[in-house]
GUMARTOR-837317 format. One line per 4 residues: number of its first residue (from 1); their letters; for each residue x, y, z of N, C-alpha, C. Coordinates in steps of 0.05 Angstrom, whole numbers, plus 5000, padded with zeros to 4 digits. Example, Ala and Ser with C-alpha at 12.3 -4.5 7.8 and 13.67 -1.06 7.14 Angstrom:
<atoms>
1 = AS = 5264 4886 5156 5246 4910 5156 5264 4934 5156  5257 4955 5142 5273 4979 5143 5258 5001 5157
</atoms>
This chain:
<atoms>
1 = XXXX = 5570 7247 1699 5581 7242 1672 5612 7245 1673  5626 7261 1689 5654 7266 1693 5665 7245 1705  5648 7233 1722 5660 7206 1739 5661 7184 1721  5642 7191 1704 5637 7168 1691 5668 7161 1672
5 = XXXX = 5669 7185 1651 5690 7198 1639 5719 7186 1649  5719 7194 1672 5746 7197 1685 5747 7156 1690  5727 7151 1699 5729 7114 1706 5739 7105 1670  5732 7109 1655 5724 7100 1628 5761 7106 1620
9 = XXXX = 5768 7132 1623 5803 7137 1611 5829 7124 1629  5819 7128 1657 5835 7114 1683 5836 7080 1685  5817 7069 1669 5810 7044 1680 5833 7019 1685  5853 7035 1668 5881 7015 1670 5885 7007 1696
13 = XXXX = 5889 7030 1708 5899 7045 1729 5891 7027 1745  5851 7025 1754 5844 7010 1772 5840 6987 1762  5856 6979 1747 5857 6940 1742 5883 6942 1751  5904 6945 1747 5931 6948 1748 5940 6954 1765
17 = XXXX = 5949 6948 1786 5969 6965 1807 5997 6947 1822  6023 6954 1792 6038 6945 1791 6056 6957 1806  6081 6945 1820 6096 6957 1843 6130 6953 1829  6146 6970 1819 6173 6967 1806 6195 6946 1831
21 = XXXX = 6194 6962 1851 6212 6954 1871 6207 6927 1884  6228 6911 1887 6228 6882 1897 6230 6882 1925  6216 6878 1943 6226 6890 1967 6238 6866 1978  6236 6845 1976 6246 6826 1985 6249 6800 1971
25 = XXXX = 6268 6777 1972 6267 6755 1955 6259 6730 1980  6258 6703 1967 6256 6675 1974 6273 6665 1997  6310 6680 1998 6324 6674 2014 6317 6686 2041  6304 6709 2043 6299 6720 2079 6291 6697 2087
29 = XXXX = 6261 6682 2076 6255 6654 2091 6265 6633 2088  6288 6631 2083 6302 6606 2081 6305 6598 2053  6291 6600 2032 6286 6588 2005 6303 6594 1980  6320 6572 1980 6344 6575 1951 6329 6577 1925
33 = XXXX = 6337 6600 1913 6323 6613 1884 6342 6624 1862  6339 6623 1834 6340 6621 1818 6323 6649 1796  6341 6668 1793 6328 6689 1781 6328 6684 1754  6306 6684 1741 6301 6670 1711 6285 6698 1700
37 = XXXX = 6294 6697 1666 6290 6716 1650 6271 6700 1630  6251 6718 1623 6238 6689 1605 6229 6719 1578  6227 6716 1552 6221 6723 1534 6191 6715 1520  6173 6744 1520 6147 6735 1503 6151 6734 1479
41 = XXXX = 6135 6723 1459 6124 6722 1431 6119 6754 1425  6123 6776 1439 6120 6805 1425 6147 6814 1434  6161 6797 1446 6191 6811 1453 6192 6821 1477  6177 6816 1501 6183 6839 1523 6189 6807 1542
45 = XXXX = 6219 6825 1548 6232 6808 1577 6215 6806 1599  6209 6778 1611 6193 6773 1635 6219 6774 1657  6204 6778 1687 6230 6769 1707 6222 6751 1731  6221 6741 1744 6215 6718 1750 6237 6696 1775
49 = XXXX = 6231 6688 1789 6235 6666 1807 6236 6634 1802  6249 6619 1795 6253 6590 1803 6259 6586 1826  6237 6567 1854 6242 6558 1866 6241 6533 1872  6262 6522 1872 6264 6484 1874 6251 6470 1898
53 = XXXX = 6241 6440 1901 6240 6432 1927 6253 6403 1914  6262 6401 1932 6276 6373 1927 6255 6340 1926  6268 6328 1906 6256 6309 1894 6229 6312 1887  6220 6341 1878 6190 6349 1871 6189 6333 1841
57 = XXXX = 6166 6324 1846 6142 6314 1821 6133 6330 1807  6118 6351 1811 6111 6367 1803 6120 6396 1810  6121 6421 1794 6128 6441 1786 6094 6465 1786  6090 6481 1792 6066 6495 1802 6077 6520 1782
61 = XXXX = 6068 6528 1761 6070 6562 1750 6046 6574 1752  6058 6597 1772 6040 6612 1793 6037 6648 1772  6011 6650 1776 6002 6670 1765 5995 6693 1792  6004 6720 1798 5993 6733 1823 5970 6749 1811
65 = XXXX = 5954 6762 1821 5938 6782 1835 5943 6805 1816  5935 6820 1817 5931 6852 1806 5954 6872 1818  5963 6869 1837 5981 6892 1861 6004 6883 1864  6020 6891 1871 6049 6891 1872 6060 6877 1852
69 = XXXX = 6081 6859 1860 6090 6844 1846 6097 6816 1856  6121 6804 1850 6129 6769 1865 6131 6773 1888  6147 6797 1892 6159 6798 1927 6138 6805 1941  6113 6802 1938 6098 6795 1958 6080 6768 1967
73 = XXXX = 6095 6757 1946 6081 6723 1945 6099 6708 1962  6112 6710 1978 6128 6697 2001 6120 6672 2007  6091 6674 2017 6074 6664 2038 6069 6638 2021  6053 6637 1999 6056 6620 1979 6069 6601 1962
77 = XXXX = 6094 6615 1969 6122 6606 1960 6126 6582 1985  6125 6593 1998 6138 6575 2024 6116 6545 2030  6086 6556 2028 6074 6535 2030 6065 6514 2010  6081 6519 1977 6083 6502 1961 6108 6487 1958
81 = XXXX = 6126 6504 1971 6149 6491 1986 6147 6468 2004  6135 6474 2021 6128 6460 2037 6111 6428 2035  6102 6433 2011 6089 6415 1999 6102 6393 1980  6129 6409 1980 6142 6393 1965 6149 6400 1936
85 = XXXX = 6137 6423 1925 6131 6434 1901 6150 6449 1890  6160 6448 1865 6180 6472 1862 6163 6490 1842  6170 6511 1844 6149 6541 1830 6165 6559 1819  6154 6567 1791 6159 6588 1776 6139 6603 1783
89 = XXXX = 6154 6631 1791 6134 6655 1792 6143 6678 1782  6132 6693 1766 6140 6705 1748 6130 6724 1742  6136 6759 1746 6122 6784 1744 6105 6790 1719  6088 6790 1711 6077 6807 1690 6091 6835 1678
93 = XXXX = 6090 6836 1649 6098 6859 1645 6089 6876 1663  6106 6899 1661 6111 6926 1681 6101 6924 1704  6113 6890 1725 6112 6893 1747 6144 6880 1751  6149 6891 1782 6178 6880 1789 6193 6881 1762
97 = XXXX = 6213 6879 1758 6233 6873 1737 6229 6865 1706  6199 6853 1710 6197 6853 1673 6199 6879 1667  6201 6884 1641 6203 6901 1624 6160 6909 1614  6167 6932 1593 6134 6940 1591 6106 6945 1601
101 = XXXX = 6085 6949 1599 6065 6957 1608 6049 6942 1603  6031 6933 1632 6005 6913 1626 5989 6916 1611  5976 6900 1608 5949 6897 1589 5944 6867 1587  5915 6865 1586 5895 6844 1586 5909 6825 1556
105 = XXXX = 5913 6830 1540 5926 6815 1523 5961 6811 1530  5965 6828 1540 5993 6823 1544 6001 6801 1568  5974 6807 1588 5988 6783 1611 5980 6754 1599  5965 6746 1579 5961 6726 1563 5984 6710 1554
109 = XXXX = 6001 6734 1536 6024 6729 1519 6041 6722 1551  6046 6730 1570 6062 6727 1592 6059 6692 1604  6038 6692 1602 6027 6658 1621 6028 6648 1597  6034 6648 1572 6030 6633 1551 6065 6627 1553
113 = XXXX = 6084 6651 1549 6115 6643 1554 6124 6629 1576  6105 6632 1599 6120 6622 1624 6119 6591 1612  6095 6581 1601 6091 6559 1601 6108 6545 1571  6109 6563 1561 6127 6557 1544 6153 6544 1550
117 = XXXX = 6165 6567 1569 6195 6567 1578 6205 6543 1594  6181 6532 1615 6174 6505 1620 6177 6482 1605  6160 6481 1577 6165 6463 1567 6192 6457 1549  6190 6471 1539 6226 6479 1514 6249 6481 1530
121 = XXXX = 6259 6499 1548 6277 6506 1560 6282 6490 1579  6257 6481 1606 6274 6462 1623 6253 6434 1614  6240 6429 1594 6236 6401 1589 6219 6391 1614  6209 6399 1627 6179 6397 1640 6158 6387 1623
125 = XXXX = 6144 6358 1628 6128 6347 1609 6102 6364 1628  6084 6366 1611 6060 6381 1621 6042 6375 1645  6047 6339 1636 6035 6325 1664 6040 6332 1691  6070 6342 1692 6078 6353 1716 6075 6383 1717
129 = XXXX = 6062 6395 1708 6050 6430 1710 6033 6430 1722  6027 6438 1744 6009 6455 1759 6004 6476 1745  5981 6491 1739 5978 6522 1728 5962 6531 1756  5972 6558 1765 5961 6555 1792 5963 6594 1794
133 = XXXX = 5931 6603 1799 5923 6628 1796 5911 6637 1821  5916 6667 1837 5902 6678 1852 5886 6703 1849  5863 6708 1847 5848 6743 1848 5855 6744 1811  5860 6762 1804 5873 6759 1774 5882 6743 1757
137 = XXXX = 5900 6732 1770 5919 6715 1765 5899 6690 1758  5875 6677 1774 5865 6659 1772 5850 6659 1744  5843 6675 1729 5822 6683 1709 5853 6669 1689  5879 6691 1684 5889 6677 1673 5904 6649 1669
141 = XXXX = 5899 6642 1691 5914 6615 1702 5893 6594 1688  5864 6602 1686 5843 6585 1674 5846 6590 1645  5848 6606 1630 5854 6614 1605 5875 6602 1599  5899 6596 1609 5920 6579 1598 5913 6548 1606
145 = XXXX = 5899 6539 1626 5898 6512 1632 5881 6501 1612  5860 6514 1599 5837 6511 1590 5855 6505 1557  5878 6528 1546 5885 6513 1520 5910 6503 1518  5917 6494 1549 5944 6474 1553 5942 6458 1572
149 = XXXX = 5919 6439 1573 5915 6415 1593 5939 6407 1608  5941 6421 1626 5961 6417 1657 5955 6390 1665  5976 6377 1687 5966 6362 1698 5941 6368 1721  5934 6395 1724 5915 6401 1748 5914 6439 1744
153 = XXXX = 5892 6444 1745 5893 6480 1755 5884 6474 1784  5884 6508 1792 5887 6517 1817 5877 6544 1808  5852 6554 1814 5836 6573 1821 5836 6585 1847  5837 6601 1858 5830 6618 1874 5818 6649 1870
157 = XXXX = 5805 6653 1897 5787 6689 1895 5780 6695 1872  5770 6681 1846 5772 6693 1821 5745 6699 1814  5744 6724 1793 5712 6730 1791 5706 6711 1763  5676 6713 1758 5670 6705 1735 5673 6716 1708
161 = XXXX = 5685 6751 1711 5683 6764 1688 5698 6791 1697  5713 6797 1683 5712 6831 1698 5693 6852 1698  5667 6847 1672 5650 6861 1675 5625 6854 1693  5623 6827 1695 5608 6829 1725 5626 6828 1752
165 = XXXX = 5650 6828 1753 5659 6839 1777 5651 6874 1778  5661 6883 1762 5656 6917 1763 5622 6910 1760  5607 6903 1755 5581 6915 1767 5580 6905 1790  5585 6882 1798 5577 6874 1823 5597 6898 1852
169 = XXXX = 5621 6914 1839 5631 6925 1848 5623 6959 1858  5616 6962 1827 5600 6989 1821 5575 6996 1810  5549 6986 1817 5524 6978 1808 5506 7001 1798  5516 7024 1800 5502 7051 1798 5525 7061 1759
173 = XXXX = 5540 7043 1754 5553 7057 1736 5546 7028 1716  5541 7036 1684 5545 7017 1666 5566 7003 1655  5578 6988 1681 5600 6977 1664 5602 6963 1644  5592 6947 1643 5592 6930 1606 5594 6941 1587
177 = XXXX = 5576 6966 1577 5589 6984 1567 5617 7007 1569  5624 7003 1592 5647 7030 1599 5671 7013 1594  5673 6983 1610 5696 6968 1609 5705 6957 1579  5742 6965 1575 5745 6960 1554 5769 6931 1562
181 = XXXX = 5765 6915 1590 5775 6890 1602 5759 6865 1596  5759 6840 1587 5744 6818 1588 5754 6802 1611  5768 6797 1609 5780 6770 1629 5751 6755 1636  5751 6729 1612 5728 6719 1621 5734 6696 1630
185 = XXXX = 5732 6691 1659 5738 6666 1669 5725 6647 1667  5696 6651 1665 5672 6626 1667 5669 6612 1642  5686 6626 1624 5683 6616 1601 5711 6590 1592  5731 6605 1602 5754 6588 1604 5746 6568 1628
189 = XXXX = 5732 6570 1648 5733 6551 1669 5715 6526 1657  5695 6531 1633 5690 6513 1621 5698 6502 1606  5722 6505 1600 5740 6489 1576 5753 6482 1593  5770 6479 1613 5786 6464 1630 5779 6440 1629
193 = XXXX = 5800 6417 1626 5797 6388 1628 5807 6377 1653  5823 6391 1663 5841 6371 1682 5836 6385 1706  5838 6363 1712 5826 6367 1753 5837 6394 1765  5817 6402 1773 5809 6431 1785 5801 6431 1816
197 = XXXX = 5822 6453 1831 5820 6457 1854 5811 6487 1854  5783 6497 1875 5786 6532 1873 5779 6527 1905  5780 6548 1912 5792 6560 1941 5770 6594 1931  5754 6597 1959 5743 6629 1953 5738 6628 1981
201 = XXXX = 5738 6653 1997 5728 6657 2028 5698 6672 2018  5684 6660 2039 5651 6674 2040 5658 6701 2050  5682 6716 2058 5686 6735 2075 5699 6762 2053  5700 6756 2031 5716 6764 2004 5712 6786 2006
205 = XXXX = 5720 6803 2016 5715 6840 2002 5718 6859 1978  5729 6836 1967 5730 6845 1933 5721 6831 1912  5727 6802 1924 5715 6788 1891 5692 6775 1913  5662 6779 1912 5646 6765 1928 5645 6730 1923
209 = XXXX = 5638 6718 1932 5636 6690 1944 5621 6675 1928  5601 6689 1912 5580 6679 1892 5604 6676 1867  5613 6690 1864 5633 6690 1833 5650 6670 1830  5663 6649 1856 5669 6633 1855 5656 6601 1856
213 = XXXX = 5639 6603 1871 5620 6583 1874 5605 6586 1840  5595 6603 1829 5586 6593 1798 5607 6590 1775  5630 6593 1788 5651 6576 1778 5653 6553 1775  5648 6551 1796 5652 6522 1812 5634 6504 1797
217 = XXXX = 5600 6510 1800 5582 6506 1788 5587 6492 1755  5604 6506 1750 5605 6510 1716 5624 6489 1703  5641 6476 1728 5670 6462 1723 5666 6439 1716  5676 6427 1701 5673 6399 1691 5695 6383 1710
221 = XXXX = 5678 6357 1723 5687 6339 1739 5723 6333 1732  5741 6321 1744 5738 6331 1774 5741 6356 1784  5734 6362 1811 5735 6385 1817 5731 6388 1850  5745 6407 1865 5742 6412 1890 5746 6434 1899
225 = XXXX = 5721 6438 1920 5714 6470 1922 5729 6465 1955  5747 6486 1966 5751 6494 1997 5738 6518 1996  5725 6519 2018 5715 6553 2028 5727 6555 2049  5730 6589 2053 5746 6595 2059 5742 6619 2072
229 = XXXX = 5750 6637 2099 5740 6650 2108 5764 6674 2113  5760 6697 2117 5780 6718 2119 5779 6737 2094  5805 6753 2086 5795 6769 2065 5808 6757 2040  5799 6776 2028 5809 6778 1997 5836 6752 1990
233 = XXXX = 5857 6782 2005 5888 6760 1996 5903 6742 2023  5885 6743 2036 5895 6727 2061 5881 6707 2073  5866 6699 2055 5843 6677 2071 5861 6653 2066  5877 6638 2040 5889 6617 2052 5909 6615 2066
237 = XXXX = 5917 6636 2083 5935 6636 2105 5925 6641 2130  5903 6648 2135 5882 6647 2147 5872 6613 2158  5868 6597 2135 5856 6580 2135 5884 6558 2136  5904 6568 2139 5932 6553 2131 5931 6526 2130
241 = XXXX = 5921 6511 2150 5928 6487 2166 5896 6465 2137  5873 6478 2142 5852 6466 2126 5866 6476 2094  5877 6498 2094 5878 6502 2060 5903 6478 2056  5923 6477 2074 5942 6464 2058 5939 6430 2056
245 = XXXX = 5921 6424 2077 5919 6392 2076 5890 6385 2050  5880 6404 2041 5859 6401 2014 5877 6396 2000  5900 6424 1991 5906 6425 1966 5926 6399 1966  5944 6386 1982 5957 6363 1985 5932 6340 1977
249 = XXXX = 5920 6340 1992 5903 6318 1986 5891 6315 1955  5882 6339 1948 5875 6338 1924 5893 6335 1901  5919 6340 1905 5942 6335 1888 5945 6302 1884  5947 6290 1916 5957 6271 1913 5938 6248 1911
253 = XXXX = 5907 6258 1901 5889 6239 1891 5879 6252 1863  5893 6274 1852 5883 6273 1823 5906 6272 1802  5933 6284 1815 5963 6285 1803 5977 6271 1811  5994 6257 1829 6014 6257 1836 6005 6215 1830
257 = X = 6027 6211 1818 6026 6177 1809 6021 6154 1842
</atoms>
C-alpha cells in the first residue's frame, strides 16, 4: 500500500525526467543554428533550436522523449540534416531553457505554439510541416498532427496509452486507476489524415513492440511501418543506413512535389 502511495504522489517524477543544463549545441557537429524563443497561449517562454538545410522543402518540428532535453538530440538533428530537412526543436516546459514545469496539458500547449510559431512568425504553409515525434514526444506529435493536418507525421517508439504502457510496465499495480497521465495516442493516431511514417524496434525495453504495431494497425492509409531492432532510444541509429533510406523514401513518395 505504501508503494502504491508513494507511485500515485511521485508519478510526475517517473513521467518526467527533465535535464536544466545544455550540454552541448548543433555547432560541435558542424550544424549552423539559430536559438529561437517561442511563447505559449498560458505565457511560459519555450527555448528551442532552428536548424536550416539549404534549399529544404520541407521543415520537420520535432517533439523529444521524456529525459533530458534538445542537447541530446544531436544524432537526429544531423540525420534530418542530412536529408535535407531544416528542424525546429524545441524543449518542453522545465526542460533545457524553457521556463516552468511539465505537465501532460502543458506539453500540448507547447507543440500547439511550436506549430503556431511556424505558421505566423516564419510563414511556413503547413504542407511543408513535418510533425515528427519520438518515445513521448510521438504520442504528442500525433495529437497535434491529428488537429493540424501536416504535410506527413512521423511516429516513433510510441506507446498506445500511458495507462497501458504502465500496466504493461507494472502489471502487479492498478494503474488505470493510480495514473493521473492520458497521453492517448491510439486515439489521436486515428484521427491523423496525412501520411504516416512509425519506426518501433522488436528489441524495445521500454515501450514494447506490440504498442506500436497496434498503432500501426489502427492508422488510416497511407502509412509505413520500419522495424527496427536495438533499444529504446537508439534503434534508429542502430538501424541508420535502413532507417534513413525509408524515411527519405517515404517523404519523397508521400510529401515532397
Amino acid at each position: 500500500m505504501t508503494i502504491m502511495l508513494l507511485m500515485y504522489l511521485f508519478q510526475d517524477r517517473m513521467v518526467y525526467h527533465p535535464q536544466r543544463e545544455l550540454l552541448t549545441s548543433p555547432s560541435v557537429i558542424g550544424l549552423n543554428y539559430e536559438d529561437i524563443y517561442i511563447e505559449t497561449e498560458d505565457n511560459v517562454t519555450l527555448h528551442g533550436w532552428y536548424v536550416p538545410a539549404d534549399s529544404a522543402q520541407l521543415t520537420v518540428l520535432y517533439l523529444h522523449g521524456n529525459a533530458g532535453n534538445i542537447s541530446g538530440r544531436l544524432e537526429t538533428l544531423r540525420l534530418l540534416h542530412e536529408l535535407g530537412i531544416s528542424v525546429y526543436m524545441v524543449d518542453y516546459r522545465g526542460y533545457g531553457r524553457s521556463e516552468g514545469q511539465p505537465s501532460e496539458e502543458g506539453t500540448y500547449l507547447d507543440a500547439q505554439a511550436i506549430w503556431n510559431y511556424l505558421q505566423v512568425e516564419r510563414n511556413i504553409p503547413r504542407g511543408h510541416i513535418v510533425v515528427m515525434g519520438r518515445s513521448l514526444g510521438g504520442s504528442i506529435a500525433a495529437r497535434l498532427a491529428a488537429r493540424e493536418n501536416p504535410a506527413a507525421a512521423v511516429i516513433e517508439s510510441t506507446f498506445i496509452s500511458a495507462a497501458e504502457l504502465g500496466s504493461d510496465l507494472y502489471p502487479w499495480l492498478p494503474v488505470h486507476w493510480m495514473l493521473s497521465y492520458e497521453y492517448r495516442t491510439l486515439e489521436y493516431i486515428r484521427q491523423i489524415k496525412a501520411p504516416l511514417f512509425m519506426a518501433h524496434s522488436r528489441d524495445d525495453e521500454v515501450v514494447p513492440f506490440d504498442h506500436g504495431k497496434r498503432l500501426y494497425q489502427e492508422a488510416s492509409d497511407p502509412k509505413v511501418f520500419l522495424e527496427l531492432s536495438g533499444s529504446h532510444g537508439t534503434g534508429f541509429m542502430e538501424n541508420e543506413a535502413r532507417y534513413r533510406e525509408a524515411l527519405r523514401a517515404f517523404l519523397v513518395k508521400y510529401v515532397n512535389d
